[in-house]
N, C-alpha and C positions, 0 to 999 in steps of 0.2 A: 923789180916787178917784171916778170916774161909777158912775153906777147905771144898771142894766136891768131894766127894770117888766113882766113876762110876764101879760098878761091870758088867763083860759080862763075856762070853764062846764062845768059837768056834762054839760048839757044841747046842748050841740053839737057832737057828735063826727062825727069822720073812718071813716076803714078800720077793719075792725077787722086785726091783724096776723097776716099768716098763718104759721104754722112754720115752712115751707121759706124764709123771708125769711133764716135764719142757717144757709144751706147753702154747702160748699166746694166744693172742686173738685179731683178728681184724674186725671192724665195722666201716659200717657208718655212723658215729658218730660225729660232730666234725671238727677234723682238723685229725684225724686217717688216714684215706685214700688219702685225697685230702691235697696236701703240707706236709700229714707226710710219706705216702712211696712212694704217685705219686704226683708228681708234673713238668710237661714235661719241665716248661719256666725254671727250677731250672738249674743252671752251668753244677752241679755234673749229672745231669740225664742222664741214656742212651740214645738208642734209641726208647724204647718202653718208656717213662719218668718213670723210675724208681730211685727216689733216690740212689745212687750207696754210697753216704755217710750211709743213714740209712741200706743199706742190710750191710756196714760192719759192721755195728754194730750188728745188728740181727746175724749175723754168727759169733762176737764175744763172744755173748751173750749166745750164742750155744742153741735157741729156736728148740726143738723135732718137736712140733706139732701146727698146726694154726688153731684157727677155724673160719669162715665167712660166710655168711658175718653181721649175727646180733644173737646176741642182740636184744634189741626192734626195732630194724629196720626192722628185718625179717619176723615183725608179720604183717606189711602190704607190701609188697615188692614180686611184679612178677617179678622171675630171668628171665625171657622171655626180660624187657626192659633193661635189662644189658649185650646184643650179640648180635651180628651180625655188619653190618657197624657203626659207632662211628657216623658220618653224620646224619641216620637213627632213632638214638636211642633219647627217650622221654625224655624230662626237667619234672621233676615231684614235686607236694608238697610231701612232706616228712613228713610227721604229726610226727610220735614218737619224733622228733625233733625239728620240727620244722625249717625246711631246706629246700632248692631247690637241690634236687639231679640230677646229668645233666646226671646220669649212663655212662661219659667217661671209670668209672673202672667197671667192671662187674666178671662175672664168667673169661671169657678164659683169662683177662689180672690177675687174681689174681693168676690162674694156672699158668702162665707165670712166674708169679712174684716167686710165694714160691717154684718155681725148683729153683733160685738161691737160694735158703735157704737150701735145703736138708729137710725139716722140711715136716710131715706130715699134710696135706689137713684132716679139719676136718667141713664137711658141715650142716647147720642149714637148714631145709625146714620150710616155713610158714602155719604153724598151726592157724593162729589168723584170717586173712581175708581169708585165702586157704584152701587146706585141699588135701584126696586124690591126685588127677587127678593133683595137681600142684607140689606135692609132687613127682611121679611115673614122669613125664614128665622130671624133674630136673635129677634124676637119669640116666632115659633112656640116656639123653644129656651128662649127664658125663660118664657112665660106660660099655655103651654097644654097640658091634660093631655095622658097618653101614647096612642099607639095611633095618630099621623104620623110621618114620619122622622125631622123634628128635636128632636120633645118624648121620642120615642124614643131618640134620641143622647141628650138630656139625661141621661133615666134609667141608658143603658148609662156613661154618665160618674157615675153612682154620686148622682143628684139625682132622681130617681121625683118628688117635687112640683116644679109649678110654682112659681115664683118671685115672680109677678105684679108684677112691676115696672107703675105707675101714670104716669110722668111718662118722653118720648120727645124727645130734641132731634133734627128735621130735620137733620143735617147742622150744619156748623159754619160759620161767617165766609167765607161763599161768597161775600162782597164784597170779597174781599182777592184783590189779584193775586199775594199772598203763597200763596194756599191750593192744593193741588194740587186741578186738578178746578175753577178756579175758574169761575164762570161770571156771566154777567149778571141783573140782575134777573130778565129774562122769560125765561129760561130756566132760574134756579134756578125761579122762583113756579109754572112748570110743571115739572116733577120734583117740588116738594115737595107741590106736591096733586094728583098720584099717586099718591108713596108715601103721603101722610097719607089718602090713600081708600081704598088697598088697607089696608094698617094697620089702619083703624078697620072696615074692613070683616071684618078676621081676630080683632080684639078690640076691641070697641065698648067696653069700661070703660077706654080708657087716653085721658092727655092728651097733645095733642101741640102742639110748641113749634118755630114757623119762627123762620128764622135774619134778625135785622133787622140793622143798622149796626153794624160793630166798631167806630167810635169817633164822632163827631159830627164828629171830623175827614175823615173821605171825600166823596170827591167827590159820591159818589152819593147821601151822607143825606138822609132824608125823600122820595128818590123814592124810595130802596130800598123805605124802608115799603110804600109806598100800592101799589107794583106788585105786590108777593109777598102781601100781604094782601087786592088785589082778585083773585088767583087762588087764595088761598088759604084767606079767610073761612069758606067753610063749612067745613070739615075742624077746623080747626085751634084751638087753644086761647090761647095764646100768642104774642107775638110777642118775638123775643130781643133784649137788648141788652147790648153787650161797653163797657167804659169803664174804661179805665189812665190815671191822671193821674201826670205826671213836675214838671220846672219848678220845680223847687226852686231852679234860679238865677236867678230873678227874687225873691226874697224871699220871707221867710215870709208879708206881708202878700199878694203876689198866690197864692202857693202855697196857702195854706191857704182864698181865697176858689173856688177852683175846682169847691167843691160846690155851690156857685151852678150853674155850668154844669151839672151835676148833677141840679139839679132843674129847670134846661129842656130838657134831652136829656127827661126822664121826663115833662113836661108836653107837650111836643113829640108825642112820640107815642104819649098816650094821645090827643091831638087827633087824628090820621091817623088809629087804631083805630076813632075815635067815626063820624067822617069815611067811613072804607069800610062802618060801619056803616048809616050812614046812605045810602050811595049804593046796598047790595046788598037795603037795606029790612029789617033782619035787627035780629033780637031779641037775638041774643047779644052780649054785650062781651068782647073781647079783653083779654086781662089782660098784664100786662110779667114777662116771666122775665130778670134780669138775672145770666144765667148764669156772667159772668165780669166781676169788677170788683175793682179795687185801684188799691194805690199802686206808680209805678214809676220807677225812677229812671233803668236803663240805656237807652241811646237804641238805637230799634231797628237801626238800622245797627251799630251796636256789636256786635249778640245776632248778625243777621246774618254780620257778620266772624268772630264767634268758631266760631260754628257752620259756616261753607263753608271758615276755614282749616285746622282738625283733621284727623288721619285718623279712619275709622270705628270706633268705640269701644260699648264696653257700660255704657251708664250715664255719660255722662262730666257733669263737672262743669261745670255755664257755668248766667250772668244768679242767682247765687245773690246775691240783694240782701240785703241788712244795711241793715234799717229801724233809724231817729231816732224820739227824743221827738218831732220834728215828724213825721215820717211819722203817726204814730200819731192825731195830730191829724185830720190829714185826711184818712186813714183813717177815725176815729170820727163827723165829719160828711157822708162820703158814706153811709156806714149810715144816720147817723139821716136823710138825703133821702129814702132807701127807705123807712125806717119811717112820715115825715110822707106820703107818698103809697101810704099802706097799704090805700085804694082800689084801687087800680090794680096797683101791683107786686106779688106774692103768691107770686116765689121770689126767691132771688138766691143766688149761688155767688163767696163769695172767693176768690182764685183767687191761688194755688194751695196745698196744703192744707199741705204739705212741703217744703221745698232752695229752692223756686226763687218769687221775690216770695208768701212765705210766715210763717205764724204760727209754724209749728214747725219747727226746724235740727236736724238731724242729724248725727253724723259717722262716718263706717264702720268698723265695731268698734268705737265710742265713745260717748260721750254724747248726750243731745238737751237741748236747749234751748229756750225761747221769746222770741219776738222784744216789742218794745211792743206789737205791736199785737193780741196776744196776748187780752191784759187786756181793754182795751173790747170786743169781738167778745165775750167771756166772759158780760161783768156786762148787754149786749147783749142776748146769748141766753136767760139765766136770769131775768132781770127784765121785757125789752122784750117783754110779753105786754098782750093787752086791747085796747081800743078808745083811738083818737090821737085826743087832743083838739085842738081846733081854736084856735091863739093869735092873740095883739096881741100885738107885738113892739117895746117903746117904749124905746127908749138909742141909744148914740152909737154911728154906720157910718162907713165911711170908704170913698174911691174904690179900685176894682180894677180891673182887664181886663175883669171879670166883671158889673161896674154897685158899686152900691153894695153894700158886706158891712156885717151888724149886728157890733159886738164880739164879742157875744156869739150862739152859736149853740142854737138850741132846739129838742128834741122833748120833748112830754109825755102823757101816756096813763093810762089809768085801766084799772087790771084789776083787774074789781068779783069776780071767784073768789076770787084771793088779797087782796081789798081795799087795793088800794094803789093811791097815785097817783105816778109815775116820774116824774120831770124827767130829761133828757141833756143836758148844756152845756159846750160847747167855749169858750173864753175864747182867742181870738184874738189878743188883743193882749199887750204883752210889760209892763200893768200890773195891778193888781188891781183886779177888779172887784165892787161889791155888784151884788148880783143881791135882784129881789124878786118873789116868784109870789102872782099874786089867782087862788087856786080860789075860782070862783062855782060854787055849786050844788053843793058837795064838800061831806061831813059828815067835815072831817080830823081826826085825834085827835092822834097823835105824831109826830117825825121817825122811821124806823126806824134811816138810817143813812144818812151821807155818805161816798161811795165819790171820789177824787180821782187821777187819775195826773196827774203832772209831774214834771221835773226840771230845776235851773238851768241846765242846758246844753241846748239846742234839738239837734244833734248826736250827743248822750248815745247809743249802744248796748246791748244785751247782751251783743253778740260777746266780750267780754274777761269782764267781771264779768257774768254770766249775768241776776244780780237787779238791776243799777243801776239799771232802770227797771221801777219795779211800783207796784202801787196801795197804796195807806194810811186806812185808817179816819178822815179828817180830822175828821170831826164840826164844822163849821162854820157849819152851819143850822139855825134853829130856827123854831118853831110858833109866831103869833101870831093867834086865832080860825082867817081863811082865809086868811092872809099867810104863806105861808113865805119865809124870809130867810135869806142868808147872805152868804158874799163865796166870790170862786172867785181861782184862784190863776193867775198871769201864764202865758199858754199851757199852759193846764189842760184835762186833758176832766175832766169831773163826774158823778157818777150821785147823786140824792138823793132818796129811799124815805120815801113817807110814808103812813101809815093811816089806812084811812078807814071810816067806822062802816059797816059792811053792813047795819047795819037802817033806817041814812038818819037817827038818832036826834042 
């Protein structure tokens, strides 16, 4: 059995972590919207048709931040056909998908919706077929008192306050020749710092987030950066990144190293950020919104196929993935990448929140369910609070695609509110592993709890047995002075909670 020796300090800490770091993502996509959080004919629904099964789950899940409503949906989509009387509103071809969207759900029923979440409102405006004037109109609609035309419709749509939505994505994956509206760097970078200047010129309290690289795989990564960021610097708050990892048939060993690549997509271009900072002379730092990120397994030619061979449909069913215990995995280590560069990243959106490479399944007039990856994302959100400590990482690696992977993977963080200090550890390999943590400069008192998900099958679902993969109270670490110990279990993720005297005594 090897061992891994986690060195920290008290005394030298990273980011501290921001809340929208455990935000989702919803789109009309699918089966996302329509039968996965509304669906009126559904038992459980309220009175506005809100699944009241799926928001417990979302509030279990303890999702920060949403963002909606696209995706590639957004890039042909006037929020104008999604308000006002439901009667009223237009049946439309839906091209990015190839769907009939009947806009029952729009802007004020999603507002509706994510107050029962607590979860912050994060809005995409259409840059692809729109631009300014549709952009500014959206805003007015949600942020600004009455007594203009659109904050005026707001009110006659039966919402008199503003809404004040705070976080705005420029448009979506304007780097995909996938996207309708697509366009080139130098001509997204000019569109977005237009609208991001008219924008902040209509409401100077909001943030706003350009559209960077959908994968590290395009051709155009890291010139995309620098281009839209040197037109865009001043405006803008953010710059975006989209990252779906698939490759599961290369083995678990390279599949599960790919959050490696993960945290040099994020090193990468927090460097460009620092870089146009420094070239425009400018004080401000750019922060990372990693608006859309997951694990994925169907190839996109696949999504492709399924979606241009169908006829036009409402809501139709495609790309609904059925996540593994391995899924979950590396799943759980692209989170904690974010978490460990808690300088820099300060949102991120799992994507996507329902049906389609998602936490929670649904089925029409039927039950819902949760996927693996359910769990980590959960104990994620509710615990991964406070300032990332900074580690030594000393045990046995092995070679990837990726460079070298440690066995074992690590974040850890001290959140001196609730006095505790978090470890996160993914155990990569298919043996067990002891694990050992030197908190220096931590005054620790108890274990609180060791939280563990695995299961002997790598494979393993929920699709059939709903619960076959879930967490377990393993309680396998313990307190020695500043030594915490324990052993983690063969492609394991871990969570292990320990107390720490808040008077430093």
């Amino acid at each position: 059995m090897s061992k891994t020796r986690i060195i920290v300090d008290g005394e030298f800490c990273g980011g501290e972590i921001s809340p929208a770091l455990f935000g989702s993502f919803v789109e009309h996509m699918g089966r996302v919207v329509y039968s996965g959080i509304y669906e009126p004919e559904h038992l459980l629904a309220d009175q506005d048709g809100f699944r009241t099964d799926v928001l417990k789950k979302v509030n279990e899940m303890g999702v920060s931040a949403i963002r909606y409503p696209g995706g590639n949906f957004v890039s042909n989509y006037n929020w104008l056909d999604g308000v006002g009387p439901r009667n009223q509103r237009p049946r439309k071809r839906e091209v990015a998908w190839k769907s009939i969207e009947t806009n029952q759900f729009g802007t004020d029923e999603f507002m509706h919706w994510i107050s029962h979440t607590g979860a912050e409102p994060i809005f995409a405006v259409n840059l692809g077929t729109k631009g300014v004037e549709n952009a500014l109109s959206l805003l007015e609609y949600m942020n600004l008192p009455t007594g203009t035309f659109y904050s005026d419709l707001r009110a006659k749509n039966g919402h008199p306050k503003p809404y004040g939505v705070r976080k705005w994505c420029l448009g979506n994956e304007m780097d995909g020749i996938w996207q309708i509206g697509h366009k080139t760097a130098e001509e997204y970078g000019r569109l977005a710092a237009q609208t991001a200047h008219a924008m902040k010129a209509l409401d100077d309290s909001i943030e706003l987030i350009a559209c960077g690289s959908s994968s590290t795989s395009m051709h155009t990564y890291t010139d995309w950066e620098r281009i839209v960021l040197e037109d865009t610097y001043e405006f803008v708050d953010y710059i975006a990144l989209h990252q779906y990892y698939g490759n599961q048939e290369y083995g678990s060993a390279d599949f599960l190293a790919q959050s490696l690549d993960m945290d040099n997509y994020i090193e990468t271009v927090a460097g460009i950020c620092r870089t146009v900072k420094s070239k425009k002379r400018g004080r401000k730092d750019i922060k990372i919104s990693i608006d859309e990120w997951g694990v994925w397994e169907i190839p996109g030619d696949d999504v492709a196929q399924s979606v241009s061979s169908r006829d036009w449909q409402v809501a139709p069913a495609f790309s609904e993935q059925i996540y593994t215990m391995e899924d979950a995995l590396l799943f759980s280590s692209m989170l904690m990448s974010m978490m460990r560069h808690a300088d820099v990243v300060k949102i991120a959106c799992q994507s996507l929140l329902t049906n389609i490479s998602a936490a929670i399944m649904t089925e029409r007039g039927g039950t819902s369910w949760v996927q693996p990856i359910f769990y980590p994302f959960l104990y994620m959100s509710r615990y991964g609070r406070g300032r990332i400590l900074e580690q030594r990482v000393y045990g046995d690696c092995y070679e990837s695609r990726f460079g070298q992977a440690s066995v074992i993977d690590a974040v850890l963080m001290v959140n001196e509110e609730a006095g505790e200090c978090i470890s996160f550890l993914v155990n990569r390999t298919d043996q067990i592993q002891n694990v050992e943590i030197s908190c220096q400069q931590l005054p620790l008192c108890r274990v609180l709890e060791h939280i563990q998900l695995s299961h002997p099958n790598l494979k393993q679902t929920n699709q059939i047995d709903h619960r076959a993969v879930k967490p377990v109270n393993a309680g396998k670490f313990t307190l020695s002075g500043n030594i915490i110990k324990g052993t983690v279990e063969p492609f394991s993720w871990n969570m292990v909670r320990v107390a720490v005297d808040k008077r430093g005594e």
